[in-house]
Wavefront OBJ file of the C-alpha trace (Angstrom):
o trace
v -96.391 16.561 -57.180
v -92.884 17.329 -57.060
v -91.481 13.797 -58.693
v -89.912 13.217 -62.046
v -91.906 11.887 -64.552
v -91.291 8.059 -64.503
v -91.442 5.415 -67.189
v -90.861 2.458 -65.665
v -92.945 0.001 -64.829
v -93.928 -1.844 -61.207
v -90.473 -4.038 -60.655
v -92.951 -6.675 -58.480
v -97.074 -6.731 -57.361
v -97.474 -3.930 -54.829
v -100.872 -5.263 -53.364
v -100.475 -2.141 -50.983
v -100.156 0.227 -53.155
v -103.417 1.138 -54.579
v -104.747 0.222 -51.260
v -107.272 3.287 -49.699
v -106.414 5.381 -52.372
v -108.853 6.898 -54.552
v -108.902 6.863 -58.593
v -110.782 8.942 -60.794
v -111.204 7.247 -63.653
v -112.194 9.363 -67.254
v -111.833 6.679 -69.539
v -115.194 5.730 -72.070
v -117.410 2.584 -71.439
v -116.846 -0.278 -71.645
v -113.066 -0.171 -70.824
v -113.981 2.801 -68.018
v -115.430 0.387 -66.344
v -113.476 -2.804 -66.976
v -110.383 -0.298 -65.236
v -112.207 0.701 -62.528
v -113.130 -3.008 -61.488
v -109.088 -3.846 -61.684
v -108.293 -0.967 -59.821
v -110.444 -1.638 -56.792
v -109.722 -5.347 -56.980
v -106.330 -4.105 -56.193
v -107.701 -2.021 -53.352
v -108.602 1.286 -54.900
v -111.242 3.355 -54.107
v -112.730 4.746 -57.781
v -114.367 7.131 -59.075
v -115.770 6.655 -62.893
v -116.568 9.137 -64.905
v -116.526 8.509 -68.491
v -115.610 11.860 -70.573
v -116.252 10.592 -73.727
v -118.980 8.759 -75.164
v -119.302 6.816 -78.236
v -121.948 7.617 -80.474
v -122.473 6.972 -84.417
v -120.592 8.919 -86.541
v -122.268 12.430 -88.070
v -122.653 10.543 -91.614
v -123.039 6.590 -91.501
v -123.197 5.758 -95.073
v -119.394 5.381 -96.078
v -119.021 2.772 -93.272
v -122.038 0.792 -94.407
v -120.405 0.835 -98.243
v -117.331 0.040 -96.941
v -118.464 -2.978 -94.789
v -120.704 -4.152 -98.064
v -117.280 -3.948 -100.067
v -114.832 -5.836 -98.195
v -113.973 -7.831 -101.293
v -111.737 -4.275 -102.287
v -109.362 -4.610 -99.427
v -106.519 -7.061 -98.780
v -106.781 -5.611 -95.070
v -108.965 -4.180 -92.458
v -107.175 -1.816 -89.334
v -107.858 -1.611 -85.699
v -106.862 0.995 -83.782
v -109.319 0.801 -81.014
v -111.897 -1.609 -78.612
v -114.923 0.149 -80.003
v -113.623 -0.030 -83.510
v -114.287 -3.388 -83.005
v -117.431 -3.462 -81.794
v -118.694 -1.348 -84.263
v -117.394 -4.049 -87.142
v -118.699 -6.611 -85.399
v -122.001 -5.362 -84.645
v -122.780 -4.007 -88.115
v -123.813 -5.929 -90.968
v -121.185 -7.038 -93.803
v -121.947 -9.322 -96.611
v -118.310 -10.944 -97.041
v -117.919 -14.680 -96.671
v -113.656 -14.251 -96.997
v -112.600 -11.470 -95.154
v -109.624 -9.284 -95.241
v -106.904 -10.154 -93.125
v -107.393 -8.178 -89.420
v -104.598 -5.890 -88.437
v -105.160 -4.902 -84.378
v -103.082 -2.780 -82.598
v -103.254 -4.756 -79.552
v -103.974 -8.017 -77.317
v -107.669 -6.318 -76.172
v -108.841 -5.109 -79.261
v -107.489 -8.235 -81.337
v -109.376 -10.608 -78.587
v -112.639 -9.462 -79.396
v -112.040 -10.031 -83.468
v -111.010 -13.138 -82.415
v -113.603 -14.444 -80.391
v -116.236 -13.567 -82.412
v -114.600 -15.774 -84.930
v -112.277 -13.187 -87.012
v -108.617 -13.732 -86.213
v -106.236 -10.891 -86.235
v -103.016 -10.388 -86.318
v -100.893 -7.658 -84.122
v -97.072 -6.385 -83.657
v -94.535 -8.133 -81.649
v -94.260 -5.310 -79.542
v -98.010 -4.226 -79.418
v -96.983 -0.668 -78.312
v -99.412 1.690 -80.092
v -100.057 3.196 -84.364
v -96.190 3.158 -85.457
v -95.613 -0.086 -84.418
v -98.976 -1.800 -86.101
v -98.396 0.512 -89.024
v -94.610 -1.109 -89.251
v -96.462 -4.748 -88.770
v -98.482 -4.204 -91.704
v -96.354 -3.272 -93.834
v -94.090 -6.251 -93.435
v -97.114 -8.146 -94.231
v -98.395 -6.424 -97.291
v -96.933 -5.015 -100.467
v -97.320 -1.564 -102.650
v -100.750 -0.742 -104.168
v -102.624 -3.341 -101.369
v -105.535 -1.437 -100.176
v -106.896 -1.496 -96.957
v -109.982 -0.090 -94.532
v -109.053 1.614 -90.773
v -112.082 1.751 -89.265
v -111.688 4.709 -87.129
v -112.952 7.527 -84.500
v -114.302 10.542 -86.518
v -111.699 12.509 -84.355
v -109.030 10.027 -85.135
v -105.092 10.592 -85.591
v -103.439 9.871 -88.728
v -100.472 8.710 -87.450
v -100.978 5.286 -88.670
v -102.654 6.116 -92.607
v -99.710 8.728 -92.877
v -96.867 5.592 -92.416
v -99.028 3.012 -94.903
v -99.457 5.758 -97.578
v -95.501 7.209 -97.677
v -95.334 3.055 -97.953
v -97.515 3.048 -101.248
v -100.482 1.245 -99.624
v -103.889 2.628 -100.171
v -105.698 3.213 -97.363
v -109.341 4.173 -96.832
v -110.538 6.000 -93.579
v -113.865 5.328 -92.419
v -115.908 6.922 -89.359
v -116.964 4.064 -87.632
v -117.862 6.389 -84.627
v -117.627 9.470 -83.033
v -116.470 10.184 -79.386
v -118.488 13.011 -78.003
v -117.396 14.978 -74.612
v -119.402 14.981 -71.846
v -121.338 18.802 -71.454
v -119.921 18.882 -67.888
v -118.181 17.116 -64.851
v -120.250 15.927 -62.128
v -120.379 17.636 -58.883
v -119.108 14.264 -57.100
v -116.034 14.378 -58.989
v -115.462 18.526 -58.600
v -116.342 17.951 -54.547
v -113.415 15.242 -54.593
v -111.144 17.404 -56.360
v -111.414 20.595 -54.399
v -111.030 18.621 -51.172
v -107.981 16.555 -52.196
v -109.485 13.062 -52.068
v -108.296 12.145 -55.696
v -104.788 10.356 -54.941
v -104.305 9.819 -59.199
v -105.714 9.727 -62.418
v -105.046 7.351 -65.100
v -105.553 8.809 -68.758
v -105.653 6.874 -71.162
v -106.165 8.635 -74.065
v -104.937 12.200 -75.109
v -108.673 13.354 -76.228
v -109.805 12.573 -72.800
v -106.945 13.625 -70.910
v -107.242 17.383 -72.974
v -111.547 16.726 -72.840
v -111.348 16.299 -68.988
v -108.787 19.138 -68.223
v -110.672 21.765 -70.349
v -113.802 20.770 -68.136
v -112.087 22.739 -65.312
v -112.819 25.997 -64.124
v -110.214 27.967 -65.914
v -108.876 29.709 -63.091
v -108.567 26.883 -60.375
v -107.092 23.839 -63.117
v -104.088 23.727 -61.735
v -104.774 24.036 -58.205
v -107.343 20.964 -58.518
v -104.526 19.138 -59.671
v -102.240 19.786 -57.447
v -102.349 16.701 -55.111
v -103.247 13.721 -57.811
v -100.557 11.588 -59.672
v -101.353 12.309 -63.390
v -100.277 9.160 -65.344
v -100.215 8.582 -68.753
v -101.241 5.427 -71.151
v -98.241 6.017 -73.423
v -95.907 8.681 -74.776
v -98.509 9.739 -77.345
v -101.261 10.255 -74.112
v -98.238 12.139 -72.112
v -97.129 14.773 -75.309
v -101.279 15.632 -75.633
v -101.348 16.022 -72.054
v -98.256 18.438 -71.598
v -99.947 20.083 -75.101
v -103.293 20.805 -73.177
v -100.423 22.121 -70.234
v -101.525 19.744 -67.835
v -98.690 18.428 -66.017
v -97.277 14.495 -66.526
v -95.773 12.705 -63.421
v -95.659 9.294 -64.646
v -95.694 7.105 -68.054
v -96.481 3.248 -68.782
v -93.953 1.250 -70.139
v -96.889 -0.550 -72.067
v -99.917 0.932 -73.352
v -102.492 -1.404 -71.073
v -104.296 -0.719 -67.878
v -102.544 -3.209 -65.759
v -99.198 -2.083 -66.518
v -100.257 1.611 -65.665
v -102.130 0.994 -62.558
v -98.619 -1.241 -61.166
v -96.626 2.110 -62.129
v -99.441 3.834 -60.159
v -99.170 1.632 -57.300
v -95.519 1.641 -56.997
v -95.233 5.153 -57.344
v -97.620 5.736 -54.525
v -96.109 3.050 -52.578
v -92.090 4.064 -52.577
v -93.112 8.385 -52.535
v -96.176 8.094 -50.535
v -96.570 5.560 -48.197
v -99.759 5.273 -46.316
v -99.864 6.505 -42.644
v -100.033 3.612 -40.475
v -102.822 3.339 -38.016
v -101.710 4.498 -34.431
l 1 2 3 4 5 6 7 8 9 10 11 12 13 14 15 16 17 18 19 20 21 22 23 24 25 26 27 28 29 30 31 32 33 34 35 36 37 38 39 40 41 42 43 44 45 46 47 48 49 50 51 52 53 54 55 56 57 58 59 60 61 62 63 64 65 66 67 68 69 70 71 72 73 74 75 76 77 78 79 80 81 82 83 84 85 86 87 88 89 90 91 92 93 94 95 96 97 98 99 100 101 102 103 104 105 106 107 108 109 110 111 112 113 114 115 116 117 118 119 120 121 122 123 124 125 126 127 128 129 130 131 132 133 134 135 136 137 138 139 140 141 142 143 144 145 146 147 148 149 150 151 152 153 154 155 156 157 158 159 160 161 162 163 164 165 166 167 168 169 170 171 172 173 174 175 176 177 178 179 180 181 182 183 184 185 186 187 188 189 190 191 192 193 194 195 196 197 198 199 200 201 202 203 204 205 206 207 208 209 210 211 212 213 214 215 216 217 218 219 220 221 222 223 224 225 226 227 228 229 230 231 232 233 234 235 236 237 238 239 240 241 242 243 244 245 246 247 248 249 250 251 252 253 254 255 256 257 258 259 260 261 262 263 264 265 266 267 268 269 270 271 272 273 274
């Protein structure tokens, strides 16, 4: 795109900025299409297509003991939206529970109203910082249960263990790719109509750019802004040598799609009408 990579965040609304552009938008349902709805209430044009899909994990079992044994833990972890659902949706004999650790405002508002409260970081800014949360609030030898994606990072289970908590890992799901991309979203692409893509995770950010043809990946990408959830989403991104332009200041989707409208705003404004 030829612009430095930028971290900060939309200064004031832009109600202009998204307006006639066109977003492709990768991110799983529900929150695919929660973004997409934002996005044109700001005056997008979108284009969804979810990459990943959540399905149940390859073995079930250890999250059905797990949710029949919540008497073991003095804490349950959140990392993610469907995490959620999936605890909320499944069965658990407990009357007490665990206190609820979430790593954010969307994830912890769906514990909460369903009727379990939980608790997140100051700064709700991603694993490190709900990892450091915790262990203010817990001591040595507590044990707790992070319901996770099969494919899940362990940045969060690495911090509580060098901590001395004991932490259990449980598949609550498994995100599977898509087998392809649609032929909407390749015609858009190869004519240029995609003005930026939000990612908002670094599995479907590295899913989504390996579903390119090879030989033509980079040209396809040419023209959109790529913008990234967080630093975490940006480093995968660069990894899978896809190419970052901008970064949110705070790992939601309003935040990301101001930085998106700024940006398109201030380096390219639309063309008036003659």
């Amino acid at each position: 795109m030829g612009i430095e990579p930028d971290t900060h965040p939309s200064p004031g609304p832009h109600p202009r900025g998204l307006t006639g552009r066109r977003l492709l938008i990768t991110r799983p349902l529900p929150e695919g299409k929660t973004t997409a709805d934002l996005a044109e209430r700001l005056g997008a044009q979108t284009h969804l297509v979810p990459v990943l899909q959540a399905q149940p994990p390859d073995d079930p079992k250890p999250l059905i003991q797990a949710l029949a044994n919540l008497h073991r833990y003095q804490g349950m972890v959140f990392t993610s939206a469907h995490a959620a659902r999936i605890f909320l949706e499944t069965p658990h004999a407990s009357i007490v529970l665990p206190r609820l650790h979430a790593v954010g405002k969307k994830t912890a508002a769906l514990l909460t109203q369903a009727g379990f409260p939980a608790t997140i970081p100051n700064q709700p800014l991603g694993g490190e910082e709900l990892a450091r949360n915790i262990l203010r609030e817990s001591h040595p030898g507590d044990r707790f249960l992070f319901l996770r994606a099969q494919e899940g990072r362990d940045e969060v289970t690495t911090l509580l263990s060098r901590a001395g908590r004991i932490v259990d890992q449980v598949a609550a799901y498994r995100m599977a790719p898509i087998p392809a991309l649609d032929q909407k979203s390749m015609t858009l692409l190869h004519r240029g109509q995609i003005d930026a893509i939000p990612f908002f995770s670094g599995r479907s950010a590295h899913v989504f750019f390996n579903l390119l043809p090879a030989d033509t990946r980079q040209l396809l990408l040419k023209k959109p802004l790529l913008a990234a959830l967080s630093p975490t989403t940006a480093h995968t991104m660069q990894q899978s040598g896809m190419r970052v332009d901008l970064v949110s200041s705070e790992p939601n989707a309003e935040t990301l799609l101001a930085l998106l409208a700024y940006t398109l705003e201030i380096n390219f404004p639309p063309t008036s009408p003659e």
